[in-house]
Backbone as XML, in Angstrom:
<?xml version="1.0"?>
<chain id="A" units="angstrom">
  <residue number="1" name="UNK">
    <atom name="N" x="72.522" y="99.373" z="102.101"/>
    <atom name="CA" x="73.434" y="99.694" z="101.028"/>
    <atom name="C" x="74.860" y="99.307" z="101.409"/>
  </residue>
  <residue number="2" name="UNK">
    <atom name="N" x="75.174" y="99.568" z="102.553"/>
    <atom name="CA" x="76.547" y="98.847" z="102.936"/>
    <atom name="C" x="76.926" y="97.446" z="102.715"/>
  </residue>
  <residue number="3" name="UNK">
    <atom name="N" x="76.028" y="96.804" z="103.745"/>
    <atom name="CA" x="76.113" y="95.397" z="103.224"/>
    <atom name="C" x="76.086" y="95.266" z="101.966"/>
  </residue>
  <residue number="4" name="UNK">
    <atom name="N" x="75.287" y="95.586" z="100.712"/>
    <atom name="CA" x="75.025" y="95.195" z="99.802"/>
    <atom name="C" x="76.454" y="95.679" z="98.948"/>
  </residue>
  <residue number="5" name="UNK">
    <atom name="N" x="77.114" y="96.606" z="99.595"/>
    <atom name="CA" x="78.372" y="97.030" z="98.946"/>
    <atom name="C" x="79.744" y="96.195" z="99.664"/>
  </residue>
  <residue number="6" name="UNK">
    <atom name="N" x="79.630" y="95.799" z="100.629"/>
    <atom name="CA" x="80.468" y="94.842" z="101.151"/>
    <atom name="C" x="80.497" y="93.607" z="100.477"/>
  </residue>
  <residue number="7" name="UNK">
    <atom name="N" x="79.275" y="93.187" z="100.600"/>
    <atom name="CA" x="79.020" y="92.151" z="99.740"/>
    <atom name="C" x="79.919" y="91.552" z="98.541"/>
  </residue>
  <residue number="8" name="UNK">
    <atom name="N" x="79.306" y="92.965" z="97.881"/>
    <atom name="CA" x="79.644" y="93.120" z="96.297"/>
    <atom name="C" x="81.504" y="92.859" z="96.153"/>
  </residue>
  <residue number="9" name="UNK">
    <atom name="N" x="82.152" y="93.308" z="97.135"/>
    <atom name="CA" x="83.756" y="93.668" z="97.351"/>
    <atom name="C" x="83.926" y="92.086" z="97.916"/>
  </residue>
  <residue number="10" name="UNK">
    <atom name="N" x="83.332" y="91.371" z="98.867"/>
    <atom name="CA" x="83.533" y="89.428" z="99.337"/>
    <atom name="C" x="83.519" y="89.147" z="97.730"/>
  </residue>
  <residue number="11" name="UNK">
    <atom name="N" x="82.814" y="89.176" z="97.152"/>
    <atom name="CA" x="82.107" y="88.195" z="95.986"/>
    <atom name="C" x="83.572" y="88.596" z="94.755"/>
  </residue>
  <residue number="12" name="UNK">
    <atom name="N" x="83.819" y="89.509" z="94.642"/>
    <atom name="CA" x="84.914" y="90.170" z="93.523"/>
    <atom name="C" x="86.222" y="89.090" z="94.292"/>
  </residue>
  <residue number="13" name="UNK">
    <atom name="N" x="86.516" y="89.315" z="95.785"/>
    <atom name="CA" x="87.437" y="88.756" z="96.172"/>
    <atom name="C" x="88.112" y="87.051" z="96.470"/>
  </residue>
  <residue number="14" name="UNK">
    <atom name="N" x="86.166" y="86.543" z="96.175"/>
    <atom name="CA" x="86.334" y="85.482" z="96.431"/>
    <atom name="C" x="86.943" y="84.971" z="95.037"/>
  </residue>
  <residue number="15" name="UNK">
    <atom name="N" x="86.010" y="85.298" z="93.791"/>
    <atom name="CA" x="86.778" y="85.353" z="92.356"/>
    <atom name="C" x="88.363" y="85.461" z="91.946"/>
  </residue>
  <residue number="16" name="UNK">
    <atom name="N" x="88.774" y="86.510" z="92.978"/>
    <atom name="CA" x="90.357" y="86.933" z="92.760"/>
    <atom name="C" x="91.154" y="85.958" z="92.847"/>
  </residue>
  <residue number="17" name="UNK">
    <atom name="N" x="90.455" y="85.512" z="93.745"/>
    <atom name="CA" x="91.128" y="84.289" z="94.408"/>
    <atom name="C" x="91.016" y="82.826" z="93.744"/>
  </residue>
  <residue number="18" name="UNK">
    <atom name="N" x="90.572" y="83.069" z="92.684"/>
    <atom name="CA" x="90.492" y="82.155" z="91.535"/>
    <atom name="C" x="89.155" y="80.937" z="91.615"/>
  </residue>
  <residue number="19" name="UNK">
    <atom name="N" x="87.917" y="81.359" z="92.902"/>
    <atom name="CA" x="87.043" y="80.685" z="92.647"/>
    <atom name="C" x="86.208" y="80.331" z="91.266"/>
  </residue>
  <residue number="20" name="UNK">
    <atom name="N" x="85.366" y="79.893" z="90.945"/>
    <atom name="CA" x="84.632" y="79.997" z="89.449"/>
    <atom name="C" x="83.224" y="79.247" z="90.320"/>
  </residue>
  <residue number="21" name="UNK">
    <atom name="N" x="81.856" y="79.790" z="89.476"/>
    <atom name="CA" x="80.776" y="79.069" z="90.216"/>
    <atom name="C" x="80.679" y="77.542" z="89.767"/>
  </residue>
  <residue number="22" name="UNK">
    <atom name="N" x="80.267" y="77.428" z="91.502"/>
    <atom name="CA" x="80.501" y="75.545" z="91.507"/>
    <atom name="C" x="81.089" y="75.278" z="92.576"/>
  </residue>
  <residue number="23" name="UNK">
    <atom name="N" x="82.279" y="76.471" z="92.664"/>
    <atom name="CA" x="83.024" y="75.595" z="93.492"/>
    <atom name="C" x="82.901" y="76.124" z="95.286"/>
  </residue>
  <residue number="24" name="UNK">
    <atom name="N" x="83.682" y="75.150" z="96.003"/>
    <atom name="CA" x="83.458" y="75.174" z="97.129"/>
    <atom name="C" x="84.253" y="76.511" z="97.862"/>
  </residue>
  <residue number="25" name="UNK">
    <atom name="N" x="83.982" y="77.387" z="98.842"/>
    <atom name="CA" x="84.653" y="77.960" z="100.026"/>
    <atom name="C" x="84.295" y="77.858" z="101.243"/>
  </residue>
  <residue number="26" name="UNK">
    <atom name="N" x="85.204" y="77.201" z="101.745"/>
    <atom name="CA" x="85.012" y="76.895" z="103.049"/>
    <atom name="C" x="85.594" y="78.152" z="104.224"/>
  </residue>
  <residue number="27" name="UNK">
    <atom name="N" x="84.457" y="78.661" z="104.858"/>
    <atom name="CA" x="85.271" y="79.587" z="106.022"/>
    <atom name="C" x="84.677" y="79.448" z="107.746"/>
  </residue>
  <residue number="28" name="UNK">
    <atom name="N" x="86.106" y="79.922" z="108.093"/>
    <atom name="CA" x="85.602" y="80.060" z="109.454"/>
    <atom name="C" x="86.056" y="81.148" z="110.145"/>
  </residue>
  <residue number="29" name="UNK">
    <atom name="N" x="85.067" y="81.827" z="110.344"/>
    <atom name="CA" x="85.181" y="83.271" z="110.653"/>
    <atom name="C" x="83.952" y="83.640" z="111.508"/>
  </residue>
  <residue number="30" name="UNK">
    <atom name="N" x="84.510" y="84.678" z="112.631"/>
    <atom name="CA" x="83.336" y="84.446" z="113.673"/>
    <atom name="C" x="82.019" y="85.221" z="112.931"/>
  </residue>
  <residue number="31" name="UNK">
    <atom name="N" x="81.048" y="85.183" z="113.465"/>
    <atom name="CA" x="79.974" y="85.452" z="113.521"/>
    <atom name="C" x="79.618" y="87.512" z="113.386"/>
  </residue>
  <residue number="32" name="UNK">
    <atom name="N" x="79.297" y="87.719" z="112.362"/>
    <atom name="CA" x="79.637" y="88.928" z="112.027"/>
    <atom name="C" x="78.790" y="89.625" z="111.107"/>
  </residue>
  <residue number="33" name="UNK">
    <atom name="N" x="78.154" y="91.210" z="110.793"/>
    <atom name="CA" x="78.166" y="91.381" z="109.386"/>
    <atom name="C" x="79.039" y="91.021" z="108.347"/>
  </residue>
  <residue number="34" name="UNK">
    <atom name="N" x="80.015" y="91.146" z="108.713"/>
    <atom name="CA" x="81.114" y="90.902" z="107.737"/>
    <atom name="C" x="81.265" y="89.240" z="107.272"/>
  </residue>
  <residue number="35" name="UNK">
    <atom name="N" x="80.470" y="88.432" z="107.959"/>
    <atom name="CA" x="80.178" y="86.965" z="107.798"/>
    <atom name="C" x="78.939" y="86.642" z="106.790"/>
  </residue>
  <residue number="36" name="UNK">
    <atom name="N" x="78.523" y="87.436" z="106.785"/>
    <atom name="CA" x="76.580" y="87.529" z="106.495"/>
    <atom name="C" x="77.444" y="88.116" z="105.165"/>
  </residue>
  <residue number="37" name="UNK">
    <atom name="N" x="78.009" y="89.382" z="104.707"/>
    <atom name="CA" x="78.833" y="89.713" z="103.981"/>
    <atom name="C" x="79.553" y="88.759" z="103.208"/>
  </residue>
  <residue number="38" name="UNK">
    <atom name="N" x="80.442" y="87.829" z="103.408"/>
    <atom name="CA" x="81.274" y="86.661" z="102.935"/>
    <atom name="C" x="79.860" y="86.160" z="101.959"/>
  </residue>
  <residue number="39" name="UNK">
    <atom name="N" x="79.190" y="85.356" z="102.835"/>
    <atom name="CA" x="78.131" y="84.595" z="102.550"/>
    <atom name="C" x="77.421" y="85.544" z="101.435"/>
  </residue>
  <residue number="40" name="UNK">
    <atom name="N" x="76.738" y="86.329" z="101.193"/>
    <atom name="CA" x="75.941" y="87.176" z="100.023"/>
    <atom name="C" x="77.419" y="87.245" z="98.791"/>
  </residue>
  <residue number="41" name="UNK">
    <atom name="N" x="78.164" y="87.529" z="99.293"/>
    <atom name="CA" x="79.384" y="87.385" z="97.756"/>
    <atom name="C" x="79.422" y="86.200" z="97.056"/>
  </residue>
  <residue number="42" name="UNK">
    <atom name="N" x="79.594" y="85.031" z="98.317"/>
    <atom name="CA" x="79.713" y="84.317" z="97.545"/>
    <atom name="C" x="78.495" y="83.435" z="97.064"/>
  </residue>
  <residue number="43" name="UNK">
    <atom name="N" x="77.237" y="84.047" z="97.372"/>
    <atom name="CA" x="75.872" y="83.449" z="96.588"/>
    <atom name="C" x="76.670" y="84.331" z="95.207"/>
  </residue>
  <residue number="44" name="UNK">
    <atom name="N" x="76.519" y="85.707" z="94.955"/>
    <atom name="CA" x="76.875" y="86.454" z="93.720"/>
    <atom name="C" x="77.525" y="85.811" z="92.940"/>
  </residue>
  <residue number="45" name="UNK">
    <atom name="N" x="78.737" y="85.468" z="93.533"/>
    <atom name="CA" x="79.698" y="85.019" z="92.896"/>
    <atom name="C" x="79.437" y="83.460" z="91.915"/>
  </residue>
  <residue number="46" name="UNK">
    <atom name="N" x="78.476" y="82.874" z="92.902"/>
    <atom name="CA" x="77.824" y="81.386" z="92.435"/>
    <atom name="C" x="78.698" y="80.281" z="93.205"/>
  </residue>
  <residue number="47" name="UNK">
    <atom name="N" x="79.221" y="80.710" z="93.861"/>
    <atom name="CA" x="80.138" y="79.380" z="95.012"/>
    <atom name="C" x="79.094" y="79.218" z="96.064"/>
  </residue>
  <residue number="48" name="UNK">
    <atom name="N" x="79.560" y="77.833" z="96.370"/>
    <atom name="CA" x="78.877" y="77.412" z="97.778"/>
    <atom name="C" x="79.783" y="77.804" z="98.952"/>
  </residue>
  <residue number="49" name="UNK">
    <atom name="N" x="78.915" y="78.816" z="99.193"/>
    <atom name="CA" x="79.638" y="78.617" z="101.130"/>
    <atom name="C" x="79.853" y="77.531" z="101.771"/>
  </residue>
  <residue number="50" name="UNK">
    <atom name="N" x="80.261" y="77.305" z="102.713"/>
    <atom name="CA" x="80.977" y="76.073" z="103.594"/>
    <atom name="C" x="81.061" y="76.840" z="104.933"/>
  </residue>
  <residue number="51" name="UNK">
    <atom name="N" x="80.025" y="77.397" z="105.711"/>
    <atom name="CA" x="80.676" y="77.680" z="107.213"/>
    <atom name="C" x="80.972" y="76.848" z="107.778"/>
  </residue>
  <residue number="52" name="UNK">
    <atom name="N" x="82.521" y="76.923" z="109.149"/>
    <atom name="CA" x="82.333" y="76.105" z="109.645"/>
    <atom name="C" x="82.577" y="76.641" z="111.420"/>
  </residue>
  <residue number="53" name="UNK">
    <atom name="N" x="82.490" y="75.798" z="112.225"/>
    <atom name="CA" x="82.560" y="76.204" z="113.551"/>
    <atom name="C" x="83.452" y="76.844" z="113.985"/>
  </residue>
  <residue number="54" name="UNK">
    <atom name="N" x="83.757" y="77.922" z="114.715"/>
    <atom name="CA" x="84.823" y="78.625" z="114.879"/>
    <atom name="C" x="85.481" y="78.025" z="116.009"/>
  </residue>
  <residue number="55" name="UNK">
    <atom name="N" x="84.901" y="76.891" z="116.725"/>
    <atom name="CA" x="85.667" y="75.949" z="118.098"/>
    <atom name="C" x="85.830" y="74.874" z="117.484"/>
  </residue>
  <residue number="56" name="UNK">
    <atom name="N" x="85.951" y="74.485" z="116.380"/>
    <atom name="CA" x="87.085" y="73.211" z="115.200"/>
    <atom name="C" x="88.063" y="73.620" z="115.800"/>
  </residue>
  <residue number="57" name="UNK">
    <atom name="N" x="88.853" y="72.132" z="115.984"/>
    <atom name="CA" x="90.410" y="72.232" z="115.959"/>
    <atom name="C" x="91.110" y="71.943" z="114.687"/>
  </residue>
  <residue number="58" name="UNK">
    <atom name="N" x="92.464" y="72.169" z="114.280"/>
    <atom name="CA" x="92.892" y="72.340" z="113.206"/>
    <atom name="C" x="92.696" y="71.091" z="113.074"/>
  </residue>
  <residue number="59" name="UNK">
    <atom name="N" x="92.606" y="70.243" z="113.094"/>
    <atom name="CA" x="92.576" y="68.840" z="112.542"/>
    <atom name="C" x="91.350" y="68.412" z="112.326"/>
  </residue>
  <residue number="60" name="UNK">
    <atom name="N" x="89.765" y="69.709" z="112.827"/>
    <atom name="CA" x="88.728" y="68.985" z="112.192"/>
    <atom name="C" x="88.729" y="70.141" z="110.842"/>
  </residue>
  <residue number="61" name="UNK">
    <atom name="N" x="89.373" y="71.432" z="111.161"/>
    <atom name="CA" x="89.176" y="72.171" z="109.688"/>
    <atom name="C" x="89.826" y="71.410" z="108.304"/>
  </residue>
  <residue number="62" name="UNK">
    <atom name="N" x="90.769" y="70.602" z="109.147"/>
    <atom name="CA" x="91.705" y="70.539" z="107.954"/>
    <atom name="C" x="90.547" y="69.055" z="107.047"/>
  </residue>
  <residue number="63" name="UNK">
    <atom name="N" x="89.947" y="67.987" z="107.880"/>
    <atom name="CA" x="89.345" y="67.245" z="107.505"/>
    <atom name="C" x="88.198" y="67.630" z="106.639"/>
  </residue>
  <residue number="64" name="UNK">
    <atom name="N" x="87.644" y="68.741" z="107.221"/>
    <atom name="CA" x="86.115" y="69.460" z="106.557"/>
    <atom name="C" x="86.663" y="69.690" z="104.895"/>
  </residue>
  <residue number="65" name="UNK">
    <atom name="N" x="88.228" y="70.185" z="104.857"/>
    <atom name="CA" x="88.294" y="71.073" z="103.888"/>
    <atom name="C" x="88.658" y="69.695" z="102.678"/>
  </residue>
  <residue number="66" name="UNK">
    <atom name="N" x="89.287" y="68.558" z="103.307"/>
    <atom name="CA" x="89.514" y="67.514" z="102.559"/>
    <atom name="C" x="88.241" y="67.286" z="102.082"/>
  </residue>
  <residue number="67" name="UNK">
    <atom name="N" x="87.306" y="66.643" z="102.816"/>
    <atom name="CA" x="86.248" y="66.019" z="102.520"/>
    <atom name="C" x="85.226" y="67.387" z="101.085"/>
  </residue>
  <residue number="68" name="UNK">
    <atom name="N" x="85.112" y="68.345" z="101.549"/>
    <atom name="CA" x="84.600" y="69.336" z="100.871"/>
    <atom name="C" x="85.390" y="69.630" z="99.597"/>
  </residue>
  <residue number="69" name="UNK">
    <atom name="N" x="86.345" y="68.891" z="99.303"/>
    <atom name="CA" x="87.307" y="68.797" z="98.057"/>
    <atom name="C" x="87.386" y="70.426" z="97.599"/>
  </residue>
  <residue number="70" name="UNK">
    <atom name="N" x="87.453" y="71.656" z="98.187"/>
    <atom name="CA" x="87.810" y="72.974" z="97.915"/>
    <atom name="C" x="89.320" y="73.111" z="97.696"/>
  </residue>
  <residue number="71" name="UNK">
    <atom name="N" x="89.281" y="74.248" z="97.334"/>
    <atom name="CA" x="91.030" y="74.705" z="97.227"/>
    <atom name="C" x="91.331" y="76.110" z="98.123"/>
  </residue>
  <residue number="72" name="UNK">
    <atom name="N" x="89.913" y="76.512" z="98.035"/>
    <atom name="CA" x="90.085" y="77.884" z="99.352"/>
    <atom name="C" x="88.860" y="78.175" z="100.780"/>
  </residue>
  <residue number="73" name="UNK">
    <atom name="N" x="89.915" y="78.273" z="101.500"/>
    <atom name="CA" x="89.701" y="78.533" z="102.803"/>
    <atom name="C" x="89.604" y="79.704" z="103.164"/>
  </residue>
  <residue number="74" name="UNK">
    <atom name="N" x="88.716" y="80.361" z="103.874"/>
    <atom name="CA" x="89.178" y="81.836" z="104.171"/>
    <atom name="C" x="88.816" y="81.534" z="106.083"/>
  </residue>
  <residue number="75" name="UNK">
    <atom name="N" x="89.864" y="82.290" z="106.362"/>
    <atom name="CA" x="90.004" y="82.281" z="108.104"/>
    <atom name="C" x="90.605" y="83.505" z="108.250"/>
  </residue>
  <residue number="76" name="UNK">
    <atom name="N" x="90.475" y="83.589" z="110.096"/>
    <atom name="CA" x="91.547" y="84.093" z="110.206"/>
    <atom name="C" x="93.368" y="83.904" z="110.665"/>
  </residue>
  <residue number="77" name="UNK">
    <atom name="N" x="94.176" y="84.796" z="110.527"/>
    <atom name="CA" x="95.590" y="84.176" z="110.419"/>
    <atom name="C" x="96.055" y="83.444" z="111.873"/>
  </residue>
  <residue number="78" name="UNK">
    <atom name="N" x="94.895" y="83.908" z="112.913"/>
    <atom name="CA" x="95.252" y="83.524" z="113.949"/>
    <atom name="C" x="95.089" y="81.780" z="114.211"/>
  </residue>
  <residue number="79" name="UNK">
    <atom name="N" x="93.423" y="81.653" z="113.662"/>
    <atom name="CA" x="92.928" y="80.208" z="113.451"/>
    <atom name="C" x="94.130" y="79.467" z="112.136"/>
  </residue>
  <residue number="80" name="UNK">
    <atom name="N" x="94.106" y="80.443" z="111.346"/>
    <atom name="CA" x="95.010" y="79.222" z="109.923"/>
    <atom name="C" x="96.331" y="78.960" z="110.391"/>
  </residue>
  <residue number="81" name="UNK">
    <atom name="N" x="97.105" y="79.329" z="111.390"/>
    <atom name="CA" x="98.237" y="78.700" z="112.021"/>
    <atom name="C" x="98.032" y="77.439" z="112.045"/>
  </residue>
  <residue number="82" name="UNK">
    <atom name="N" x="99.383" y="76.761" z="111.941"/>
    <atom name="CA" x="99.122" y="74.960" z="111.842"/>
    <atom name="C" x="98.321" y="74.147" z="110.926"/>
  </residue>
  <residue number="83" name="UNK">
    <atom name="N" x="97.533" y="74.706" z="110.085"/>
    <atom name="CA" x="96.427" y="73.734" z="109.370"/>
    <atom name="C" x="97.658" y="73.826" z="108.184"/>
  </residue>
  <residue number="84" name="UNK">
    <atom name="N" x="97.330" y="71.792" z="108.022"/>
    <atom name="CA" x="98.007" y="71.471" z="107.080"/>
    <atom name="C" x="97.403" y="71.335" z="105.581"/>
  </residue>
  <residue number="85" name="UNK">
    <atom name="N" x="95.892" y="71.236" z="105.662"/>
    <atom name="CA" x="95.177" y="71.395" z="104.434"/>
    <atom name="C" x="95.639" y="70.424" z="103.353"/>
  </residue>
  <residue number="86" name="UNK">
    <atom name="N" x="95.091" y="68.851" z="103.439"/>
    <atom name="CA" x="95.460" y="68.485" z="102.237"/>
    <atom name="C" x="94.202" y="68.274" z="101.637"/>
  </residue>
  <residue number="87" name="UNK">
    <atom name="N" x="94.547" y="68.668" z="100.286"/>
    <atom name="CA" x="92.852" y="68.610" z="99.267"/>
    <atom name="C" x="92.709" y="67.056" z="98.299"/>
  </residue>
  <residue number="88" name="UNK">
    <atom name="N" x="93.415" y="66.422" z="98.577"/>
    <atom name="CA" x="93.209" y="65.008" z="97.687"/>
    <atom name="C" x="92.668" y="63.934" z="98.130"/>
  </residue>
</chain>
């Protein structure tokens, strides 16, 4: 029931954040319930997850996120330092 209520709170947030189903989120975030969590929201939600390696350097996140043509990333603030993120 937790998870399934965590869940439920990723999937609302990924929306907030102006996803719509279809589209891409790309994250990198370690290895976690709270990952497994991300991932079940955003099946709910109807976005494709995008994990990616948490030992990327900013210059392969920033490439993943080009190529994956998304507009949101979720990390943490420690990893999103420096990423320049261009989406075109």
């Amino acid at each position: 029931r937790d998870v399934h209520n965590l869940a439920g709170r990723c999937g609302a947030a990924v929306m907030e954040m102006g996803a719509v189903p279809g589209d891409r989120v790309v994250a990198q975030v370690d290895k976690s319930i709270h990952a497994i969590a991300l991932w079940l929201g955003c099946l709910r939600a109807g976005v494709m997850f995008v994990p990616l390696n948490t030992a990327y350097t900013n210059a392969e996140v920033d490439q993943f996120v080009s190529d994956s043509r998304t507009q949101f990333l979720i990390t943490t603030p420690e990893r999103g330092r420096g990423l320049t993120l261009h989406t075109d």
